[in-house]
MIZAKOL-579076 format. One record per residue (C-alpha): residue number from 0; x, y, z; residue in one letter. Coordinates in nm, 3 decimals, padded with zeros to 5 digits. Layout:
N
seq, px, py, pz, type
NUM, X, Y, Z, A $
...
// end
This chain:
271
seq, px, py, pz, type
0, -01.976, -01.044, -01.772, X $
1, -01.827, -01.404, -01.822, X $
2, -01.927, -01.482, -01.438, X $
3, -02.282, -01.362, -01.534, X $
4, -02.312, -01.558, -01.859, X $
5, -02.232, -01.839, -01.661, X $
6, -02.481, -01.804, -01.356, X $
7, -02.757, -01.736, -01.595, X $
8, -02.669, -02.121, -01.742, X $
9, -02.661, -02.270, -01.458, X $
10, -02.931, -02.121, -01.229, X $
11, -02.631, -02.064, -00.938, X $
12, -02.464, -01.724, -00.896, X $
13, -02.093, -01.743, -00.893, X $
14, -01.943, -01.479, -00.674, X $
15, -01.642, -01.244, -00.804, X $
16, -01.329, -01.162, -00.557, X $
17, -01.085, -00.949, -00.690, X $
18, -00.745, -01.025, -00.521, X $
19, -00.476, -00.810, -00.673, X $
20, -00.126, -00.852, -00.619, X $
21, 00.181, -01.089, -00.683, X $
22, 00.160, -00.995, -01.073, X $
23, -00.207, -01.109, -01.082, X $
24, -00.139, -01.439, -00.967, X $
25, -00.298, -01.439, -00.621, X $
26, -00.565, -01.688, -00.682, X $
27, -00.337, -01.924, -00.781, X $
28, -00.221, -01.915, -00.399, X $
29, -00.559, -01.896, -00.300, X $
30, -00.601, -02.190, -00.517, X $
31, -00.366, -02.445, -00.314, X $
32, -00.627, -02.394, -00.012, X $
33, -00.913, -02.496, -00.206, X $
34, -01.119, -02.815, -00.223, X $
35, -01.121, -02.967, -00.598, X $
36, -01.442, -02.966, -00.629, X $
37, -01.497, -02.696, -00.879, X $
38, -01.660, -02.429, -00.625, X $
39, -01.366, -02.242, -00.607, X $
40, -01.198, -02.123, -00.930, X $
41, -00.954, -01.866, -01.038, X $
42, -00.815, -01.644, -01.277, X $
43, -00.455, -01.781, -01.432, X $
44, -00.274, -01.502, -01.587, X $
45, 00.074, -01.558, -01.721, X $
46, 00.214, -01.407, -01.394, X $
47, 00.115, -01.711, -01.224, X $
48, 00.342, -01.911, -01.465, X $
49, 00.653, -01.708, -01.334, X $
50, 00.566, -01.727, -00.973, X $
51, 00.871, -01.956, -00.992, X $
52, 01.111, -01.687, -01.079, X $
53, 00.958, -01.447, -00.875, X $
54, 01.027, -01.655, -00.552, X $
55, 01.026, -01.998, -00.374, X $
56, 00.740, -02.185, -00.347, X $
57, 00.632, -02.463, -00.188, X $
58, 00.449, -02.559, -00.497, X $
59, 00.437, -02.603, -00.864, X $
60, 00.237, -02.381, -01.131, X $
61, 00.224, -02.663, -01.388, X $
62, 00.155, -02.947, -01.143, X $
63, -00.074, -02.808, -00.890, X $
64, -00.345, -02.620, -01.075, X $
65, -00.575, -02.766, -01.288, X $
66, -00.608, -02.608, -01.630, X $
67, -00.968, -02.573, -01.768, X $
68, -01.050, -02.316, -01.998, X $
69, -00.778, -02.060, -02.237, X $
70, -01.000, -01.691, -02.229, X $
71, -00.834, -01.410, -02.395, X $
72, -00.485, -01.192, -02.359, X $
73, -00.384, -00.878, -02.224, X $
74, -00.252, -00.574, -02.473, X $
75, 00.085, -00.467, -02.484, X $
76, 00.132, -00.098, -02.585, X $
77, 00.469, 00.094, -02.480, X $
78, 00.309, 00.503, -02.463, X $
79, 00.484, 00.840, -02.379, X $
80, 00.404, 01.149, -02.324, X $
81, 00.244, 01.364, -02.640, X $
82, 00.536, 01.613, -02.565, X $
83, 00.828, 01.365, -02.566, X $
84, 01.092, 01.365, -02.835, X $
85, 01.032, 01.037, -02.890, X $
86, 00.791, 01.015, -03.166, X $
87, 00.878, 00.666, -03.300, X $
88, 00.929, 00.321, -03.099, X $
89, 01.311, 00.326, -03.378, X $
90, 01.342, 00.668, -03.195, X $
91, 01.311, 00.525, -02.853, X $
92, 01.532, 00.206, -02.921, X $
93, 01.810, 00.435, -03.110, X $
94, 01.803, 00.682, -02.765, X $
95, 01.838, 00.404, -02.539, X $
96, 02.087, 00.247, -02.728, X $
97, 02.307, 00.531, -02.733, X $
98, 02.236, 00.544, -02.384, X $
99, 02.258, 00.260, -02.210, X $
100, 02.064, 00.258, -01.889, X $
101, 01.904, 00.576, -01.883, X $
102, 01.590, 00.492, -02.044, X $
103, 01.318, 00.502, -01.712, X $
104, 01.025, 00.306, -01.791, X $
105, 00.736, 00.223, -01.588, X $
106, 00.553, -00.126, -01.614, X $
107, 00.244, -00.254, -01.389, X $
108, 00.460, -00.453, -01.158, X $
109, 00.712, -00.705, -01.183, X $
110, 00.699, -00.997, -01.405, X $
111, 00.390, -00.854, -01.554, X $
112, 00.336, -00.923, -01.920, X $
113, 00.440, -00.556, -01.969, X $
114, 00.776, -00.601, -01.766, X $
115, 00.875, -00.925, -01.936, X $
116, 00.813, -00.787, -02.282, X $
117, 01.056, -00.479, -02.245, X $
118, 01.319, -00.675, -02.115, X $
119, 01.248, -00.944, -02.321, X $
120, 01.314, -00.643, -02.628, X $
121, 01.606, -00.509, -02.390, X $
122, 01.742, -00.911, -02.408, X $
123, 01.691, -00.943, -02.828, X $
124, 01.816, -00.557, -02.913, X $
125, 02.137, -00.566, -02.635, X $
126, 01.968, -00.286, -02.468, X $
127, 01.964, -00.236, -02.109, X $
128, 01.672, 00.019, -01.931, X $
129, 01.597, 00.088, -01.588, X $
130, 01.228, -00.034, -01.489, X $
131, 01.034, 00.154, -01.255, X $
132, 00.726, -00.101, -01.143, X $
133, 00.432, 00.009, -01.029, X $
134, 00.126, -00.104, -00.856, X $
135, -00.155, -00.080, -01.131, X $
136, -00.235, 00.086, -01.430, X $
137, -00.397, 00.386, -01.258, X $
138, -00.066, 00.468, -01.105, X $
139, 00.214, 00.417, -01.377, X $
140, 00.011, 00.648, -01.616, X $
141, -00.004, 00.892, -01.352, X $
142, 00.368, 00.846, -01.368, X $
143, 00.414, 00.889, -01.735, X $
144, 00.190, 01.184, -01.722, X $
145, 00.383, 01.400, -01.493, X $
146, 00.716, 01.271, -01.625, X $
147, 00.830, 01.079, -01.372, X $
148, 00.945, 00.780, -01.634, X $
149, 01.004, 00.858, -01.994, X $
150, 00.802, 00.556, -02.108, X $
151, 00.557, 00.285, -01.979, X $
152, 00.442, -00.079, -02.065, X $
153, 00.114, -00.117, -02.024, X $
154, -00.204, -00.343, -02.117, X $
155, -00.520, -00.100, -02.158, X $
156, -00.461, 00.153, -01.929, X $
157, -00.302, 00.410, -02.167, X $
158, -00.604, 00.413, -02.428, X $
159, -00.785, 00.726, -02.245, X $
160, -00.501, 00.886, -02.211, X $
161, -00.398, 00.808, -02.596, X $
162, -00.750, 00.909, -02.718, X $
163, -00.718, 01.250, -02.497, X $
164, -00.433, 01.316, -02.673, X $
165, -00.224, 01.309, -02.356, X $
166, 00.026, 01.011, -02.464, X $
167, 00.150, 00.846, -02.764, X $
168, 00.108, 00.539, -02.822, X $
169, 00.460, 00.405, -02.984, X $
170, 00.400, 00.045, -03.054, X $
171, 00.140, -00.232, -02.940, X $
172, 00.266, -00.638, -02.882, X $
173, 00.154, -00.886, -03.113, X $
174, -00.135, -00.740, -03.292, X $
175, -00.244, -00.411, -03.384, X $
176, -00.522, -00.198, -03.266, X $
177, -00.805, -00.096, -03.474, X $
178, -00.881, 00.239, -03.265, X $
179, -00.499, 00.339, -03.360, X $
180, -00.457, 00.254, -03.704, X $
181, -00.050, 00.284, -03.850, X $
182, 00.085, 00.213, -03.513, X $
183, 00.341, -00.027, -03.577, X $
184, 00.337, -00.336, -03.322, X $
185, 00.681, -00.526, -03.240, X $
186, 00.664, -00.770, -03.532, X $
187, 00.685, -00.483, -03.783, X $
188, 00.963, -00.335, -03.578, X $
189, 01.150, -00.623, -03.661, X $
190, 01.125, -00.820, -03.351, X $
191, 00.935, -01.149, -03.404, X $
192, 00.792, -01.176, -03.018, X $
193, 00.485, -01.355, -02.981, X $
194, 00.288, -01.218, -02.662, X $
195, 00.231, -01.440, -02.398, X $
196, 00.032, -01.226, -02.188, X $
197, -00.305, -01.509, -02.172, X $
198, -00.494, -01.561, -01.912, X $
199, -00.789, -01.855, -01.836, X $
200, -00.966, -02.033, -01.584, X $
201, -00.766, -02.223, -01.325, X $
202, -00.852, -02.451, -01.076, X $
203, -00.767, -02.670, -00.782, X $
204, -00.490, -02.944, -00.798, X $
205, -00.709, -03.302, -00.842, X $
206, -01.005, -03.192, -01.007, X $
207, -01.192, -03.460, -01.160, X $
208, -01.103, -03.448, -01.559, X $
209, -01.471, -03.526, -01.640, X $
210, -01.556, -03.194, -01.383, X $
211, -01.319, -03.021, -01.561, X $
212, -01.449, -03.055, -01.866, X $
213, -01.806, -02.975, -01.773, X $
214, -01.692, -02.643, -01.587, X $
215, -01.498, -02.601, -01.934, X $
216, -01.799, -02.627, -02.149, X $
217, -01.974, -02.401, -01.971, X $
218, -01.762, -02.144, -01.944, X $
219, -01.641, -02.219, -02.328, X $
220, -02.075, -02.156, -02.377, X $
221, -02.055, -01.845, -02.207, X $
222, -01.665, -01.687, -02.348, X $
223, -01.850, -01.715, -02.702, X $
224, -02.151, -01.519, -02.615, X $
225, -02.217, -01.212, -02.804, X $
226, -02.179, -00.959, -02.488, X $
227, -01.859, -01.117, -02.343, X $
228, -01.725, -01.021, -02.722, X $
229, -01.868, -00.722, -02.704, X $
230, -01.682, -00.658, -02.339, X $
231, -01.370, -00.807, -02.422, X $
232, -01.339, -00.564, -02.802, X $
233, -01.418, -00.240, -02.600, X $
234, -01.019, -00.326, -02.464, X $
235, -00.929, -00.474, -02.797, X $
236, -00.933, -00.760, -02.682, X $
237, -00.995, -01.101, -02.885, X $
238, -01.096, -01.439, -02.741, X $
239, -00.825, -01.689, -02.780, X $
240, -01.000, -02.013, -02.652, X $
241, -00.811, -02.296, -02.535, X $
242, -00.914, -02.640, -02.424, X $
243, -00.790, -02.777, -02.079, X $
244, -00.509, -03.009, -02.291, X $
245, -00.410, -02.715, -02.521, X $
246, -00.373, -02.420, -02.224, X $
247, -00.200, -02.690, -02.036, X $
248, 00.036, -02.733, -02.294, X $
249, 00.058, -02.349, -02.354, X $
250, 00.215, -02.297, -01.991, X $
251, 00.433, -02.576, -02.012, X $
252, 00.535, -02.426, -02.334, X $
253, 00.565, -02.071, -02.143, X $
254, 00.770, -02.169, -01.873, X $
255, 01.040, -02.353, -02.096, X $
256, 01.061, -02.048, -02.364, X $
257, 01.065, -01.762, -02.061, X $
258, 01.347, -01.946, -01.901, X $
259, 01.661, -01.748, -02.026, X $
260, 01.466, -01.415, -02.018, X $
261, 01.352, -01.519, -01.671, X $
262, 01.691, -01.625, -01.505, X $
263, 01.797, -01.324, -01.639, X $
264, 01.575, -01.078, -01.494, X $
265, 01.657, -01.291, -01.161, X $
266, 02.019, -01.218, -01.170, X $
267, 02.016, -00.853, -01.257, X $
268, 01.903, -00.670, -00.938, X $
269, 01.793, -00.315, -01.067, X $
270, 01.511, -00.540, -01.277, X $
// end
């Protein structure tokens, strides 16, 4: 939708490559490849901000990407099935507290925005649980659903599944859902997380500031259009704009705060 809104202001059709993997930060490997010449653009999820933890690279997420345009965020919403005993996220924490360890939940991969918000609860609570990552959303609720993890992490996936009547949907991140009205998120739980789970436009190291700002204006001219609202409310989504300064500052910001929670995860091997 946003690559369409775009093409139809500029006259030239931009072509969308999905490249899953690596926590949704592929393009930004794709990225280091690339010309900066703003004909080759990608996706920056937070993933790509902890590609640092995840592994060594021979480059740096803050200083070789060029930050243009803040988009939107990714849910959080922790779901089990409609027959488990847990019927309350207090229920869930209380279990797994009494239990430490024993508490299988599934997450869309490692160092996804659902991973690093469990353990990120796990870290603030003194809990410990046992994730089980999976390869996409389509999988780990297949997982849930036949009881192969008690819980799962997830962005948008579960909503189907929640609306079916199939899962429960325990608590959602920073904001609520309108579609599931009384479900509490993780603030009124007590646990004063702010989501970090963003995700922009990226570019090439280099890129000209005065190209990134036209590239931002036209994509910030095409975020606010009526259909790309439209698209992004049908996941309950919001757009959370940022300028190239401001989302620049936002991952600096999100690599300094993850640190802790990140070495963490590093050193603890059944993560």
């Amino acid at each position: 939708m946003l690559a369409d809104n775009v093409a139809q202001q500029t006259g030239q059709p931009l072509i969308v490559e999905n490249r899953p993997g690596v926590a949704s930060a592929m393009p930004a490997f794709l990225l280091q490849n690339a010309e900066p010449d703003g004909y080759t653009l990608g996706q920056g999820t937070s993933g790509v901000l902890r590609l640092g933890y995840m592994q060594r690279l021979n480059w740096d997420p803050l200083q070789d990407l060029s930050f243009i345009a803040g988009i939107s965020g990714y849910l959080l919403g922790v779901v089990v099935r409609a027959d488990s005993p847990f019927t309350s996220a207090t229920q869930l924490i209380d279990w797994a507290r009494a239990n430490p360890g024993r508490l299988n939940y599934g997450s869309t991969g490692v160092l996804t925005g659902p991973h690093v918000a469990m353990e990120d609860i796990a870290l603030r609570l003194s809990l410990r649980f046992n994730h089980v990552p999976y390869k996409g959303s389509a999988d780990l609720m297949q997982a849930v659903l036949s009881g192969h993890v008690m819980a799962a992490a997830d962005s948008s996936g579960f909503i189907p599944h929640v609306e079916a009547g199939k899962l429960r949907l325990l608590c959602t991140g920073e904001t609520s859902m309108a579609r599931f009205p009384g479900v509490p998120t993780l603030r009124d739980l007590g646990l004063p997380m702010g989501q970090k789970s963003r995700y922009g436009l990226i570019g090439p190291r280099g890129m000209d500031s005065q190209l990134v700002e036209r590239i931002h204006e036209v994509f910030k001219r095409a975020m606010e259009q009526t259909n790309h609202l439209e698209a992004l409310a049908r996941f309950d989504q919001q757009l959370i704009y940022m300028s190239p300064a401001d989302y620049r500052r936002f991952a600096v910001g999100t690599v300094a705060s993850e640190r802790v929670l990140m070495e963490r995860l590093a050193s603890t091997s059944d993560r």
